[in-house]
C-alpha positions in Angstrom: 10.4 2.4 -10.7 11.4 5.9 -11.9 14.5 6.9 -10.4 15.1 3.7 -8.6 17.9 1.0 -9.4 17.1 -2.5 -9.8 19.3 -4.7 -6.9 21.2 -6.9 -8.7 19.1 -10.2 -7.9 18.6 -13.7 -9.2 14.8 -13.2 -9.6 14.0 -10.9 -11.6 10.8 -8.6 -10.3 8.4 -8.3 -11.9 9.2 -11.6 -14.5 6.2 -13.5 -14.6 7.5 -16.2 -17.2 7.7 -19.1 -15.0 5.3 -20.6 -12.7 6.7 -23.4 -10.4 5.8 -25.0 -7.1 7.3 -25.2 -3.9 6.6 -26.0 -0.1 5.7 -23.9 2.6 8.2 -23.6 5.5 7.3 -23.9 9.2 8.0 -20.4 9.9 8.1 -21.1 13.6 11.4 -22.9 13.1 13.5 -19.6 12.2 12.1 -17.7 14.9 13.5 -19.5 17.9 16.5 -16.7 18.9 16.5 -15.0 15.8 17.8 -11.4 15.3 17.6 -9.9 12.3 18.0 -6.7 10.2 15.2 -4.1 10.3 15.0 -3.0 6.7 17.8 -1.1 5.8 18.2 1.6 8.7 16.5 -0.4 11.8 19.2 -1.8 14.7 19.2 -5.5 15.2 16.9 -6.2 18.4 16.4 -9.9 19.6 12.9 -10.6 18.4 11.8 -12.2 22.0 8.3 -11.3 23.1 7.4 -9.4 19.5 6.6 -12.5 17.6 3.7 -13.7 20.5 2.0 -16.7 18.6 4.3 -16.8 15.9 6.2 -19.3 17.7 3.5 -21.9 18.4 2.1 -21.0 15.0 3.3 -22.9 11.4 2.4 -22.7 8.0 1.5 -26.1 7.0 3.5 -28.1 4.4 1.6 -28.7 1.0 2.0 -32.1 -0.6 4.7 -33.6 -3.1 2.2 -33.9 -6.0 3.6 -32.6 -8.8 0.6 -30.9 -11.3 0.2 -31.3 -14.7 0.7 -28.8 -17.5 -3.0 -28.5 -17.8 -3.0 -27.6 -14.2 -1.3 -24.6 -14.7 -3.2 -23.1 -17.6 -4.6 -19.7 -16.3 -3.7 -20.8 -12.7 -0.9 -19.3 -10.5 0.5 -21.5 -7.6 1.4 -19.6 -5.0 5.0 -20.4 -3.3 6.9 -21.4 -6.1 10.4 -22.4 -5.3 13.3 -23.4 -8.1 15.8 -25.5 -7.1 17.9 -24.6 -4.3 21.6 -25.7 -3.2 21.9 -26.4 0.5 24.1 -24.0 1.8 25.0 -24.6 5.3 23.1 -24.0 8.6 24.7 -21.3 8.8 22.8 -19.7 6.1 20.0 -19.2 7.4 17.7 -20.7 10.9 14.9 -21.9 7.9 17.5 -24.1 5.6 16.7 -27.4 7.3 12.8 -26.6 5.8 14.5 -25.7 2.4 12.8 -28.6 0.0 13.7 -29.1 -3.8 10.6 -28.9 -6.2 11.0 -29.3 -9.4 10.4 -26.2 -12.2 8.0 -26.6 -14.1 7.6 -24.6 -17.7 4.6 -23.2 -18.7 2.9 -24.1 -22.4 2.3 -21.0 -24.5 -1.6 -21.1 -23.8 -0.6 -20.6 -20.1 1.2 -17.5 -20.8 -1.1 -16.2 -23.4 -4.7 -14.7 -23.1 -5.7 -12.5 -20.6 -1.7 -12.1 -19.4 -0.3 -12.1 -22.9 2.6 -9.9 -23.1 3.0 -8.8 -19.4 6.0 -7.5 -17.4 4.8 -8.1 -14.1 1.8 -10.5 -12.0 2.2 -13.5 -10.3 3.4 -16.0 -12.1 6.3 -17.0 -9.8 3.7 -17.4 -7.0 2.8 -19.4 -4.1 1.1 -22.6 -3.5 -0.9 -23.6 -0.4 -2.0 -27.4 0.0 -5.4 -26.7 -2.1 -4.8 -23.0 -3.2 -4.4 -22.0 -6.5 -5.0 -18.3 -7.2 -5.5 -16.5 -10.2 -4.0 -13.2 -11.0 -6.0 -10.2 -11.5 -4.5 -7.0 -11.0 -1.4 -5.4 -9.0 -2.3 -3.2 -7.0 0.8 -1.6 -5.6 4.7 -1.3 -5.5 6.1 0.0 -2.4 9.6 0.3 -0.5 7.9 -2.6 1.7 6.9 -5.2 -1.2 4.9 -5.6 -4.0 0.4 -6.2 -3.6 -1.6 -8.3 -6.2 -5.0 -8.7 -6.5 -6.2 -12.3 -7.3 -8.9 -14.9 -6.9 -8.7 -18.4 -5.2 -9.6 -20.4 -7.7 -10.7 -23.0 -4.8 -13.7 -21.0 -3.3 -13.9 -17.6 -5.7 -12.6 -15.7 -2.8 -10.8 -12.5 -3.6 -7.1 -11.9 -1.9 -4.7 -10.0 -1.6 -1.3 -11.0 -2.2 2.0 -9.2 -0.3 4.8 -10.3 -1.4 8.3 -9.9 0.1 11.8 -10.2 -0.4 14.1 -10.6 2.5 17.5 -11.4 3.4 18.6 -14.5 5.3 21.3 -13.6 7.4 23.2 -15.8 10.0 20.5 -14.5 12.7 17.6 -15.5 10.2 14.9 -13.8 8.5 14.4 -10.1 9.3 13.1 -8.5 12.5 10.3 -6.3 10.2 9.0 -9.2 8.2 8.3 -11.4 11.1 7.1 -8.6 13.1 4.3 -8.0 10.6 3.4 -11.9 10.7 3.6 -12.2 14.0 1.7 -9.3 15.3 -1.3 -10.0 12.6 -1.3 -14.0 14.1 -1.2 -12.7 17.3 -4.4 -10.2 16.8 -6.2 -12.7 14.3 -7.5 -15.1 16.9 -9.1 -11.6 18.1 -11.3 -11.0 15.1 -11.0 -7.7 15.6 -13.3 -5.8 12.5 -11.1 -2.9 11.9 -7.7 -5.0 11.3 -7.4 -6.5 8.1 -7.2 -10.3 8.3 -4.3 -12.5 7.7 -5.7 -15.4 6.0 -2.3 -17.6 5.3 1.8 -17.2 5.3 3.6 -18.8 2.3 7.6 -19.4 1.0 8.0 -18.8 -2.2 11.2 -18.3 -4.1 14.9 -18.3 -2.6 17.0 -16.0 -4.6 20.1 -13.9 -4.4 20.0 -10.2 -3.0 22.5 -8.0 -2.7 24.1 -7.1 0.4 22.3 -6.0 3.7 24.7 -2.9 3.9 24.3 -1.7 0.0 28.0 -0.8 0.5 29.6 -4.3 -0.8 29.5 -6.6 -3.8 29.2 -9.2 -1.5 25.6 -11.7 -2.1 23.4 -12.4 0.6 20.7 -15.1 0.1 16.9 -14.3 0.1 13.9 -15.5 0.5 10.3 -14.4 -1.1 7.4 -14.8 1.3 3.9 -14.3 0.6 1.4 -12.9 2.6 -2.2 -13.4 1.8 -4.9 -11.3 3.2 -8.9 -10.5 2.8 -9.3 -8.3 -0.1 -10.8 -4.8 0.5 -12.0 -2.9 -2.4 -10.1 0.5 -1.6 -7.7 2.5 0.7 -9.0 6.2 1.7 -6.5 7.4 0.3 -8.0 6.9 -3.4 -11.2 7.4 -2.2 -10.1 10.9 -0.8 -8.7 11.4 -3.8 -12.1 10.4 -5.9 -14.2 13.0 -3.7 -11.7 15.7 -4.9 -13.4 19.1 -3.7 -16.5 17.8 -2.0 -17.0 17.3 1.4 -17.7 14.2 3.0 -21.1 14.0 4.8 -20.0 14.5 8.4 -21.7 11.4 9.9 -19.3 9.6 7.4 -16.4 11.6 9.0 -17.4 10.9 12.2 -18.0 7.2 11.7 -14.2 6.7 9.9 -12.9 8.6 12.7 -14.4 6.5 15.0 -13.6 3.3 13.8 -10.0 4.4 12.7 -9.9 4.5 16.9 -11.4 1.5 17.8 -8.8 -0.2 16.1 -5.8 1.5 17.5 -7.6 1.5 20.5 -7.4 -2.3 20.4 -4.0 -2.2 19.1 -2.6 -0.2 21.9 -4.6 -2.5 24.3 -2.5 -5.4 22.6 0.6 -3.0 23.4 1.0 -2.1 19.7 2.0 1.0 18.0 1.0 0.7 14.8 3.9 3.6 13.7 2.7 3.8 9.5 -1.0 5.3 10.1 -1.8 7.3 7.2 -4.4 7.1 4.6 -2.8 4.8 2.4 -2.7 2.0 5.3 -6.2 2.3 5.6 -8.8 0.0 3.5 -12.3 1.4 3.3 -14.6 -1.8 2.1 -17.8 -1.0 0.3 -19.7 -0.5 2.9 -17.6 1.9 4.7 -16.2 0.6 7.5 -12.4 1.3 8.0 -9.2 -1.6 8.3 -6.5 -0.5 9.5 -3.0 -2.6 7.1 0.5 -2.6 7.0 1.8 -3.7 9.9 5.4 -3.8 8.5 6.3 -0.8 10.5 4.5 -2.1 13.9 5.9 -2.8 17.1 5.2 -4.1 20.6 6.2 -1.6 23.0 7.8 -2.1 26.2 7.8 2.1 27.9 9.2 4.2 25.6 11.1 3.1 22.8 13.9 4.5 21.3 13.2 6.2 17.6 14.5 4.0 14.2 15.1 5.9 11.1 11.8 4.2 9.1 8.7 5.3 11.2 5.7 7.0 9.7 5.3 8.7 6.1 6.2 12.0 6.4 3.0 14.5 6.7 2.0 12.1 9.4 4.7 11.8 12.1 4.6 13.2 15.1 6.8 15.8 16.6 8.4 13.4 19.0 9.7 11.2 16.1 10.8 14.1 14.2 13.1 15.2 16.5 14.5 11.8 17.4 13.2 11.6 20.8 11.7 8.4 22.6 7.7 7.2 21.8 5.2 5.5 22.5 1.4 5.0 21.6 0.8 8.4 21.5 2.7 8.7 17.8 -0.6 6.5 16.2 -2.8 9.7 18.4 -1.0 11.9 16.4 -1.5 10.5 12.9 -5.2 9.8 13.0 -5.5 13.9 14.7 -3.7 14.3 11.2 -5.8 11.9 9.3 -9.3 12.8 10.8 -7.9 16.5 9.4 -7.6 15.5 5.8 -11.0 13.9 6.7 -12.5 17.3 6.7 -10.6 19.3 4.1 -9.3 16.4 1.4 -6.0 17.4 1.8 -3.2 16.9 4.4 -2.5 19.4 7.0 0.9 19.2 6.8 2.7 18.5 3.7 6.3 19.4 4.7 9.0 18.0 2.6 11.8 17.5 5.0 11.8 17.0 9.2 12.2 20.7 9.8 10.1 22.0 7.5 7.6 19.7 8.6 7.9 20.7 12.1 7.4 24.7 10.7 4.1 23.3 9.0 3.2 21.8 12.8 4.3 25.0 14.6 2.1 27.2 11.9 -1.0 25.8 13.4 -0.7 25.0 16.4 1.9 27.4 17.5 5.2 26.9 19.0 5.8 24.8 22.4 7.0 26.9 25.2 10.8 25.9 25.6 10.5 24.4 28.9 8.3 21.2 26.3 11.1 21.4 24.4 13.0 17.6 24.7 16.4 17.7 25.4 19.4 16.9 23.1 17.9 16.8 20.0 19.6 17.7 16.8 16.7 20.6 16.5 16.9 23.4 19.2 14.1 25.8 20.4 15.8 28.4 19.3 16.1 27.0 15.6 12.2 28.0 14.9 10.5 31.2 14.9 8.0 31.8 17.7 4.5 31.4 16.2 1.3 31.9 17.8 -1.4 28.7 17.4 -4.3 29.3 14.6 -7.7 29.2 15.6 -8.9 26.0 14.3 -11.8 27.4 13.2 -10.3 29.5 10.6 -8.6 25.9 8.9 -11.6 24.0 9.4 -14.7 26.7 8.8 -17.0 23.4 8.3 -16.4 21.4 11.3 -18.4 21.7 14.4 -16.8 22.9 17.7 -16.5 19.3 19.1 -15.1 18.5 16.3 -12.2 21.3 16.5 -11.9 20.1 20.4 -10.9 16.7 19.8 -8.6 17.6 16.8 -6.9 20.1 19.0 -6.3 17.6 21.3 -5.1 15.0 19.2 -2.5 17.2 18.0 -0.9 18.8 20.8 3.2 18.8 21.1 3.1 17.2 24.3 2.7 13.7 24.1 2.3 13.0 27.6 -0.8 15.4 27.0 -2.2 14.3 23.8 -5.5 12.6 24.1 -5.5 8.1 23.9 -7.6 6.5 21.7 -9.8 5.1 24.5 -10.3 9.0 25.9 -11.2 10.2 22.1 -13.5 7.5 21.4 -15.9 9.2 24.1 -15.5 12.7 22.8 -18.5 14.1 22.1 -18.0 14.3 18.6 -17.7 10.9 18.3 -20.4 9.2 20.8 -23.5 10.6 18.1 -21.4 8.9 15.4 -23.6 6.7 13.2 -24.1 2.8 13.9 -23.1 2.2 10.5 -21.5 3.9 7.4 -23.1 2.2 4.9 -25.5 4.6 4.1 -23.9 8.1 3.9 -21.4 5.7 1.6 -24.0 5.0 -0.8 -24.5 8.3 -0.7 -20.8 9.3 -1.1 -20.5 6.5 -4.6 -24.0 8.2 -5.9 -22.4 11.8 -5.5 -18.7 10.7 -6.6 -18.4 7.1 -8.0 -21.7 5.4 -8.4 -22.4 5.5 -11.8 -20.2 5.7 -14.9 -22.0 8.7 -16.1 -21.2 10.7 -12.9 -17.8 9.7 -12.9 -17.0 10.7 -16.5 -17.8 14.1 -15.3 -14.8 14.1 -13.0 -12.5 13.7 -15.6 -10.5 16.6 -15.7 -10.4 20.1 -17.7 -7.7 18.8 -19.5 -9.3 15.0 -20.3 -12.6 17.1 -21.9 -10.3 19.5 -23.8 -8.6 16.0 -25.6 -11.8 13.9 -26.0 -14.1 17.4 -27.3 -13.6 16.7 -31.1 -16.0 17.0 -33.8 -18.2 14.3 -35.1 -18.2 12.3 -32.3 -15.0 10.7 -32.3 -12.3 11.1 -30.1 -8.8 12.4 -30.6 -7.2 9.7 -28.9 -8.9 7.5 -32.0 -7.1 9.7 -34.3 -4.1 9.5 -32.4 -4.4 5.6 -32.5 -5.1 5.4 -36.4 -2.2 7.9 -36.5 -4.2 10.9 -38.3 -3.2 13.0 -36.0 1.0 13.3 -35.4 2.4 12.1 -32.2 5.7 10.1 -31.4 4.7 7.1 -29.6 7.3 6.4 -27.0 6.0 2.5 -26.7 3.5 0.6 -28.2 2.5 -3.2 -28.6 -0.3 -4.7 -29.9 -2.4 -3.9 -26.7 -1.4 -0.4 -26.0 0.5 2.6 -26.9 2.3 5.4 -24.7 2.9 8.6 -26.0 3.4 12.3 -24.5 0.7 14.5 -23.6 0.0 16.4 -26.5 -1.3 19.0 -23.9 1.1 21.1 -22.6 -0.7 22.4 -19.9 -1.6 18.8 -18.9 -0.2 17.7 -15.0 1.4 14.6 -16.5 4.0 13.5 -18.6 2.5 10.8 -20.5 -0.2 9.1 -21.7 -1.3 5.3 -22.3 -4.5 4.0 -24.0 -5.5 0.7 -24.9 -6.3 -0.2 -28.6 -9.3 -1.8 -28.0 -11.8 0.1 -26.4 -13.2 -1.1 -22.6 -16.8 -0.6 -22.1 -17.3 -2.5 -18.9 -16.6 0.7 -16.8 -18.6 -0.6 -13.7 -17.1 -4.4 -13.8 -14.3 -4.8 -11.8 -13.6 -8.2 -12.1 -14.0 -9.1 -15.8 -12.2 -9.4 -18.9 -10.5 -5.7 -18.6 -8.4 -6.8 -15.6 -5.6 -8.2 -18.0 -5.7 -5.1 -20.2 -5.6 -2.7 -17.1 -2.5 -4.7 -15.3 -0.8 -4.7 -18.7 -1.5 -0.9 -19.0 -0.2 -0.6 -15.2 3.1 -2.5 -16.4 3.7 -0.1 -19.4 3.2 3.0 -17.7 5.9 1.7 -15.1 8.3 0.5 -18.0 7.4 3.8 -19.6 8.2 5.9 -16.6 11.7 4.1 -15.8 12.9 4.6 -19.1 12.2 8.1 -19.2 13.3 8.9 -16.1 9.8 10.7 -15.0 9.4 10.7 -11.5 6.3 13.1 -11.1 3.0 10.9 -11.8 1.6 9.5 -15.1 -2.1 8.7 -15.5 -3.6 5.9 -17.3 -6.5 6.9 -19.3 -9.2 4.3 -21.4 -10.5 4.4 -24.5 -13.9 3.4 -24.2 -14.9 3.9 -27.8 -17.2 6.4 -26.9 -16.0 9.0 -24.6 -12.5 9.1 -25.4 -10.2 9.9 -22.4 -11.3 8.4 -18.9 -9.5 8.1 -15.9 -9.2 4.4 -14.6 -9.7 5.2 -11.1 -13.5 4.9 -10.7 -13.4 0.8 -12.1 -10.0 0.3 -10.4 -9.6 2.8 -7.1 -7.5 0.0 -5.4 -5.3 -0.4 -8.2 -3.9 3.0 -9.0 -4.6 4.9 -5.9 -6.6 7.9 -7.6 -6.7 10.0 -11.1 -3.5 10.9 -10.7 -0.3 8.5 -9.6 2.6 9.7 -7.9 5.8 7.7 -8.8 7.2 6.0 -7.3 5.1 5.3 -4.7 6.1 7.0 -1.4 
């Protein structure tokens, strides 16, 4: 990633040459009175009553077979483990489940075809006792791990893949990463519609990472884990982004509002606070309905808990975390009064860009607490903001209805012991005529926004038109690509090329097209998947090397129209016309 250092660590990320097999680890072994480290900034807590199930739960062991080099040919075993030297028990609580599998090389026909010439996927994968999966498209690169797309090749079923790297310290694997498994075990058995499903827990790789601290030299060793879960097509995020300037049909509004409650509702009733909501966490599926991911973040809550430095993207957190104080449940309130905001106006309502300045965006709105609200000891005083009077709502949200401005107002007020639950918002008038389902107003949403190709090559962008609007029916990017017209390519392969914007007015830095032109624009799951995640890969590479840490955009050459965003064939894939990097 732009920007970003690569830790000094044995397995190289994303280095897909290698597929090999390995056995899955009863996690429940490591868990017993494990401790751990809570990403980089979280305190060390005892783990006790967070990981529920996880203790009675176990990831079954997959068989000693070995497989054949046929085996592997277009097939990705997930959990694959080189070779590893015992060292100690020390180590790490898991080392007694540590098994040796042999490595296994892959022929050239394995490598080749549709993943020919890729920097990143899933080769070094994971293998359940009948899964094999097959690798379709990465679909993002976070601070928390790295998601593929890809198919079982047992049952067709699509998955997504979350794979993690943690340290094994003398206390064991990491407070976060078993938090996230246990909580989603412990809510599975619930069925619950609006949480995204855990479907299985896999080992993978052991490597070596560099210290816990960042501050030494010194080695620690890791792990890679793999999380498999249902596949959903999109995150609202990207399909925010996709509806640009129109509105959402308010029953659609009301029904995502309503079932973005229900499931904290039923997390907070299971004593969870989520502490990441924000749109990038929730999965829309096709037919509407909201599921709420991610639970790296969450945590079982005993009162009030005391804050850690990692909680909540920015535009999202509430006051009480911004200024360091105690929380509780009522921080999730907070981000969905925030989300069901953006809702209504496709855009966040407070895009600060630091903790104070964030707070000034709060106390524009809704006006400044009276100083007897104010906590105590914080870093922040009273005194350190201006007085500001609260906006009428209606002047922000001309559109919404005045129920609508009620329960936003009270989702978002400083006071957390006033701030409305999820079980008090979910019979708030605006949200009891909700309809039964979102299926329809979706349909309608896809037909107005995303539903056809045609439709969606009219949301390319001034700037797209201006490149592709060349006489005689061709397109300047197949000039650029027979070289007629001069540009510097900064890479190119025989799949792709990159090269600057040759706009420069354009809002990105640069540019990368396929050679061949894609036509399926409304498949997405054919033949194209290998030339999009390869395009993905170069646009990272790209962005690294030049040091770009604004956005890029990935265009397609369809033979035809010329430029084309991506984002209509792959929404879950790059998050929108326009990619921030890195990913925040």
């Amino acid at each position: 990633m732009a920007g970003r250092a690569r830790p000094a660590n044995a397995e190289i990320d994303p280095d897909l040459s290698t597929p090999t097999a390995a056995k899955r680890s009863k996690l429940g072994a490591t868990t017993d009175s494990s401790a751990s480290q809570e990403d980089d900034s979280l305190k060390q807590t005892p783990l006790g009553s967070e990981l529920g199930d996880l203790e009675t739960s176990e990831v079954l062991p997959s068989s000693d077979e070995s497989f054949g080099e046929d085996d592997d040919k277009g097939k990705i075993r997930i959990g694959a483990e080189v070779e590893a030297k015992e060292e100690g028990d020390s180590t790490a609580a898991s080392s007694s489940t540590v098994t040796r599998v042999k490595k296994t090389q892959p022929s050239r026909e394995a490598t080749s075809g549709g993943a020919m010439g890729r920097e990143a996927g899933l080769q070094s994968s994971l293998m359940g006792e009948h899964a094999l999966y097959q690798e379709l498209a990465l679909i993002g690169d976070g601070a928390y791990g790295t998601v593929y797309k890809a198919k079982d090749a047992t049952n067709g079923q699509v998955v997504a893949l979350k794979k993690v790297r943690v340290p094994i310290t003398e206390d064991g694997l990491p407070t976060s990463t078993l938090r996230e498994i246990a909580i989603l075990k412990q809510l599975d058995r619930f069925e619950n519609p609006q949480i995204v499903k855990l479907l299985d827990v896999c080992q993978g790789n052991y490597l070596q990472l560099p210290a816990v601290d960042g501050m030494t030299d010194r080695i620690t060793r890791g792990l890679t884990l793999w999380l498999v879960f249902e596949h959903v097509e999109r995150d609202l995020s990207s399909f925010l982004t996709a509806c640009q300037s129109r509105r959402l049909p308010p029953q659609l509004v009301k029904q995502m509002s309503r079932e973005i409650l229900l499931g904290v509702d039923f997390l907070h009733t299971h004593r969870i606070v989520h502490r990441d909501l924000k749109p990038q966490n929730l999965l829309v599926t096709k037919d509407g309905h909201i599921k709420i991911a991610d639970f790296g973040l969450a945590k079982t809550y005993d009162f009030e808990m005391k804050l850690t430095s990692v909680v909540v993207t920015l535009w999202y957190r509430a006051p009480e975390v911004l200024l360091a104080c105690p929380y509780a449940t009522p921080i999730d309130i907070w981000s969905v009064g925030c989300i069901l905001a953006e809702l209504n106006e496709l855009k966040p309502l407070f895009p600060g860009n630091s903790e104070a300045d964030q707070l000034d965006q709060i106390f524009r709105i809704i006006g400044t607490p009276p100083e007897s609200e104010w906590p105590q000891k914080v870093s922040l005083g009273w005194s350190a903001f201006p007085f500001r009077h609260s906006k009428p709502m209606e002047t922000i949200f001309p559109n919404l209805s005045n129920a609508g401005l009620d329960l936003i107002k009270n989702m978002l007020i400083f006071n957390p012991h006033k701030r409305f639950t999820a079980a008090r918002a979910l019979q708030h008038p605006f949200l009891l005529k909700a309809v039964a389902s979102a299926s329809k107003q979706l349909r309608h949403v896809d037909k107005s926004f995303l539903g056809s190709v045609s439709n969606v090559r009219k949301m390319a962008s001034e700037v797209e038109k201006a490149q592709t609007a060349t006489p005689g029916g061709d397109t300047i990017f197949g000039k650029i690509l027979r070289k007629e017209i001069p540009c510097k390519f900064i890479y190119e392969d025989d799949q792709c090329v990159a090269f600057h914007d040759i706009n420069a007015q354009a809002p990105v830095h640069f540019l990368v097209i396929p050679r061949k032109p894609i036509s399926q624009l409304s498949k997405a799951e054919d033949e194209d998947e290998a030339v999009l995640g390869h395009l993905m890969n170069v646009a990272r590479k790209v962005a690294k090397q030049e040091g770009l840490d604004d956005g890029f955009r990935l265009v397609i050459n369809d033979g035809k129209h010329g430029a084309q965003s991506v984002f209509h064939l792959h929404l879950h894939v790059l998050g929108g016309r326009q990619l921030q990097w890195p990913p925040g």
